[in-house]
PyMOL commands that place a pseudoatom at each C-alpha (Angstrom):
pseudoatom trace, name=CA, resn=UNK, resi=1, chain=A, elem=C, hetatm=0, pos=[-15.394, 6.338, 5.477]
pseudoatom trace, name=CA, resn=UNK, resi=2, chain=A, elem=C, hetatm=0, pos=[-15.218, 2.387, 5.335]
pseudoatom trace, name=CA, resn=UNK, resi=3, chain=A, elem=C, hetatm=0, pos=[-14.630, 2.697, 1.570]
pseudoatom trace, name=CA, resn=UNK, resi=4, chain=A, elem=C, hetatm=0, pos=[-12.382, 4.810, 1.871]
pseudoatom trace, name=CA, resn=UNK, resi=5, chain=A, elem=C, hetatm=0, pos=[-9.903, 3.129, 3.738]
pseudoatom trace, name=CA, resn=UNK, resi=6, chain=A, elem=C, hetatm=0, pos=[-10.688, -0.262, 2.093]
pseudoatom trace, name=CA, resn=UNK, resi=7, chain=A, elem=C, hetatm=0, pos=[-9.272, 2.066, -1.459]
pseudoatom trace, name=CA, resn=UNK, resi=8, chain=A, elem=C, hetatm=0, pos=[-6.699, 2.908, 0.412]
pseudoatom trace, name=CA, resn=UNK, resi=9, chain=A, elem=C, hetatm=0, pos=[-5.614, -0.460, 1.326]
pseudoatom trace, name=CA, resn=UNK, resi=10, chain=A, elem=C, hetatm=0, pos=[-5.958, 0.502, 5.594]
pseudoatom trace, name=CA, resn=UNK, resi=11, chain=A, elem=C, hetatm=0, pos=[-7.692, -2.220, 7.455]
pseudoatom trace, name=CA, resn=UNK, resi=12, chain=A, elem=C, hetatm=0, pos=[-10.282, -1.223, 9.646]
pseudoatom trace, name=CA, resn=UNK, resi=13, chain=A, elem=C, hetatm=0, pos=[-9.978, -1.028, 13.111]
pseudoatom trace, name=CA, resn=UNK, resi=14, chain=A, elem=C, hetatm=0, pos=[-11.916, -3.825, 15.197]
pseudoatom trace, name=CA, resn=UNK, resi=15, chain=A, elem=C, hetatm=0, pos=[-14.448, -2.610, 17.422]
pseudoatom trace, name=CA, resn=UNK, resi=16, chain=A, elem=C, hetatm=0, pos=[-14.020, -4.606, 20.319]
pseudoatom trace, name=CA, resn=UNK, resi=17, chain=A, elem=C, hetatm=0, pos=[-11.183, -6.420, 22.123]
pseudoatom trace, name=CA, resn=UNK, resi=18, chain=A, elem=C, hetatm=0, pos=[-10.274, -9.532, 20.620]
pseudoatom trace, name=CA, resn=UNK, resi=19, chain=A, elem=C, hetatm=0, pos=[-12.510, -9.022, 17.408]
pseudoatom trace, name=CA, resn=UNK, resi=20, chain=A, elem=C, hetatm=0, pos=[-10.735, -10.191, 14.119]
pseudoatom trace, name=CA, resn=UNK, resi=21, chain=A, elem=C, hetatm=0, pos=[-10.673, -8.079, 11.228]
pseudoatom trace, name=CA, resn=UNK, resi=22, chain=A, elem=C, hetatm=0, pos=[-12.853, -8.637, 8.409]
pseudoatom trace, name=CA, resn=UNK, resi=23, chain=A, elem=C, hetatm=0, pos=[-11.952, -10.885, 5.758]
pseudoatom trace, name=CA, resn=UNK, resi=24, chain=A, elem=C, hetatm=0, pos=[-10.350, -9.476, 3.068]
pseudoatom trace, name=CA, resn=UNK, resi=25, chain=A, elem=C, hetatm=0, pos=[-8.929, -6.566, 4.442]
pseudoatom trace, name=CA, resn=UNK, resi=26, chain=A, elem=C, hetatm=0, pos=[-5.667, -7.330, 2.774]
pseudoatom trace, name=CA, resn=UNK, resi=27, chain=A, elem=C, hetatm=0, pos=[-4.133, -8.142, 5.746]
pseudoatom trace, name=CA, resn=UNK, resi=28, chain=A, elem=C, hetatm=0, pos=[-2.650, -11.734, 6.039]
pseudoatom trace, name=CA, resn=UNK, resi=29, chain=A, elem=C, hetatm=0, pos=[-4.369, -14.222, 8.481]
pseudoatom trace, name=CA, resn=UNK, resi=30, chain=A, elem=C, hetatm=0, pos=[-2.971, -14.851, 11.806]
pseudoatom trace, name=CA, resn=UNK, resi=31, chain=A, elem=C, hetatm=0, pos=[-1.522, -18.477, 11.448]
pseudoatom trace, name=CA, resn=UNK, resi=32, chain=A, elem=C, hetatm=0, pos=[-0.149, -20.592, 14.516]
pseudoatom trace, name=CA, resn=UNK, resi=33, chain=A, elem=C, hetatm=0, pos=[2.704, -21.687, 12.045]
pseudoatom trace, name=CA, resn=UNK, resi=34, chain=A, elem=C, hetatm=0, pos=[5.782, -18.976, 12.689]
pseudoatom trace, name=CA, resn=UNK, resi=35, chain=A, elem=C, hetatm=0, pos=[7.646, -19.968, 8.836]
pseudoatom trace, name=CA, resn=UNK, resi=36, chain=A, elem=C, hetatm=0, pos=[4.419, -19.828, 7.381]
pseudoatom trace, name=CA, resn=UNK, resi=37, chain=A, elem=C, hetatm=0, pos=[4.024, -16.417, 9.312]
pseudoatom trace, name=CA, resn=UNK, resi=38, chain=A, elem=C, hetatm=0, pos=[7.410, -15.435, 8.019]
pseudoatom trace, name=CA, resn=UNK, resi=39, chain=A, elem=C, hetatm=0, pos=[6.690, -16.280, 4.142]
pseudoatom trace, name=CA, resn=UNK, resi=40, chain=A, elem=C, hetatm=0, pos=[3.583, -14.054, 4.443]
pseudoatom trace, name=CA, resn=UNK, resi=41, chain=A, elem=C, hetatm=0, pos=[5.803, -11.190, 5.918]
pseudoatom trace, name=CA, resn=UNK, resi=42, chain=A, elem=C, hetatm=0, pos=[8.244, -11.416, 3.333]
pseudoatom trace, name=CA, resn=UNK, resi=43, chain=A, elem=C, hetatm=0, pos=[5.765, -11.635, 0.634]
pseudoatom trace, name=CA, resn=UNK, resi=44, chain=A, elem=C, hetatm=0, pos=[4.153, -8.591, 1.980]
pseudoatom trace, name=CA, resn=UNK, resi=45, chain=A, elem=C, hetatm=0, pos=[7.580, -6.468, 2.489]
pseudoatom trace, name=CA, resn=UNK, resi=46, chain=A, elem=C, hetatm=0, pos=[8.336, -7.952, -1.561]
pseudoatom trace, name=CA, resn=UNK, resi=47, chain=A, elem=C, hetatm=0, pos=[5.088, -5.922, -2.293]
pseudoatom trace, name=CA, resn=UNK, resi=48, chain=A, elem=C, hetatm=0, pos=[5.296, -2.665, -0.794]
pseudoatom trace, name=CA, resn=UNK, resi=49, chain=A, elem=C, hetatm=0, pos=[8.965, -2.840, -2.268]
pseudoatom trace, name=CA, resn=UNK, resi=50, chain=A, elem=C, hetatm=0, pos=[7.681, -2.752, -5.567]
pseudoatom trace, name=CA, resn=UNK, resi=51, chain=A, elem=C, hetatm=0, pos=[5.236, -0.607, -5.001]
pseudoatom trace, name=CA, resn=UNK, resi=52, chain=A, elem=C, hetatm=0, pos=[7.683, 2.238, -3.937]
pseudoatom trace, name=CA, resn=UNK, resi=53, chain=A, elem=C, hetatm=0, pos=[9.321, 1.350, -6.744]
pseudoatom trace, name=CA, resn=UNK, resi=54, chain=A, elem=C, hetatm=0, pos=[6.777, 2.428, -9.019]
pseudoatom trace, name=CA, resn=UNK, resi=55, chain=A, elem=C, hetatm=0, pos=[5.416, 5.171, -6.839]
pseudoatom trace, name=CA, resn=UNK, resi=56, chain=A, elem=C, hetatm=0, pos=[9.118, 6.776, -7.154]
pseudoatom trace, name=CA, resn=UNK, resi=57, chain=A, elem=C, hetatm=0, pos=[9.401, 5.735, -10.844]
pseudoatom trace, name=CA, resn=UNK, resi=58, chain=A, elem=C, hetatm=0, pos=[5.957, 7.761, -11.304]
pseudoatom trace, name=CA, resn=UNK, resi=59, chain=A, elem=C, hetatm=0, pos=[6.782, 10.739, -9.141]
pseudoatom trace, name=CA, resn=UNK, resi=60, chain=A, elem=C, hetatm=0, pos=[10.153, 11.218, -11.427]
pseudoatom trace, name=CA, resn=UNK, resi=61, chain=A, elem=C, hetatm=0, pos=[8.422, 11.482, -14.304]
pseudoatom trace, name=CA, resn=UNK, resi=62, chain=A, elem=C, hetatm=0, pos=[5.783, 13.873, -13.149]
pseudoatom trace, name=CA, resn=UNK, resi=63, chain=A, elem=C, hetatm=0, pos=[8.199, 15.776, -12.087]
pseudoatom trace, name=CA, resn=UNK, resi=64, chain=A, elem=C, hetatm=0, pos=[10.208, 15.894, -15.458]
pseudoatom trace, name=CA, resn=UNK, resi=65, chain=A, elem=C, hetatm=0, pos=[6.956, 16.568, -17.208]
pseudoatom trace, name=CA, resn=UNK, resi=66, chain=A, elem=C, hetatm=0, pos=[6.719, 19.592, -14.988]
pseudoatom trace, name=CA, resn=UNK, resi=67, chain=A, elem=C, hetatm=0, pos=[9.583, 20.783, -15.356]
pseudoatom trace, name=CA, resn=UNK, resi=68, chain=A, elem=C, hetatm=0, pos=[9.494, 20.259, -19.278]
pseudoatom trace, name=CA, resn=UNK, resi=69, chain=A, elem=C, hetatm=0, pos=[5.627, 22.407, -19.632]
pseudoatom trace, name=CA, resn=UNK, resi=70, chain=A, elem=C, hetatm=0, pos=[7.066, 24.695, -17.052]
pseudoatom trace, name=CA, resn=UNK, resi=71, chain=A, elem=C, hetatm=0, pos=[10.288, 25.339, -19.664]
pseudoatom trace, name=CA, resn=UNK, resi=72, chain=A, elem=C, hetatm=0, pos=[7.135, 25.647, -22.371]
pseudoatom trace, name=CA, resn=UNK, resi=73, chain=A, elem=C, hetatm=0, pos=[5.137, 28.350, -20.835]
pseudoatom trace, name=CA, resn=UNK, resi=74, chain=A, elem=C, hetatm=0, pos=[5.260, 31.707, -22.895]
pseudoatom trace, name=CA, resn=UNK, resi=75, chain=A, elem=C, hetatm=0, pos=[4.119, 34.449, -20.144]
for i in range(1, 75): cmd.bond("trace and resi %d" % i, "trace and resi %d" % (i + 1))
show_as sticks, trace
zoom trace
């Protein structure tokens, strides 16, 4: 279950109150500097951006290969 999450990119929840996550969850370290906070934020929202990007870029052309090998089909 662990691995799974860690493929999907979810950071595990910590067990106990105050317990960091794990290192290299994927999720940016807490920092006491707020900018430095803010650069990390905006680097993270600049790659989920682009990720949706290409998620949406991939689920159009699925869909227009369906469509085409549905338009094929002989029944």
């Amino acid at each position: 279950m662990l691995r799974d999450r860690e493929r999907r990119g979810v950071a595990p929840t910590a067990s106990r109150a105050g317990e960091a996550a794990p290192a290299g969850t994927g999720q940016p370290a807490p920092t006491a500097d707020p900018d430095e906070r803010i650069r990390q934020l905006e680097a993270r929202v600049a790659e989920l951006e682009a990720s949706e990007r290409k998620l949406a870029t991939e689920r159009d052309i699925l869909r227009k290969a369906a469509k085409y090998f549905a338009g094929e089909t002989n029944w």
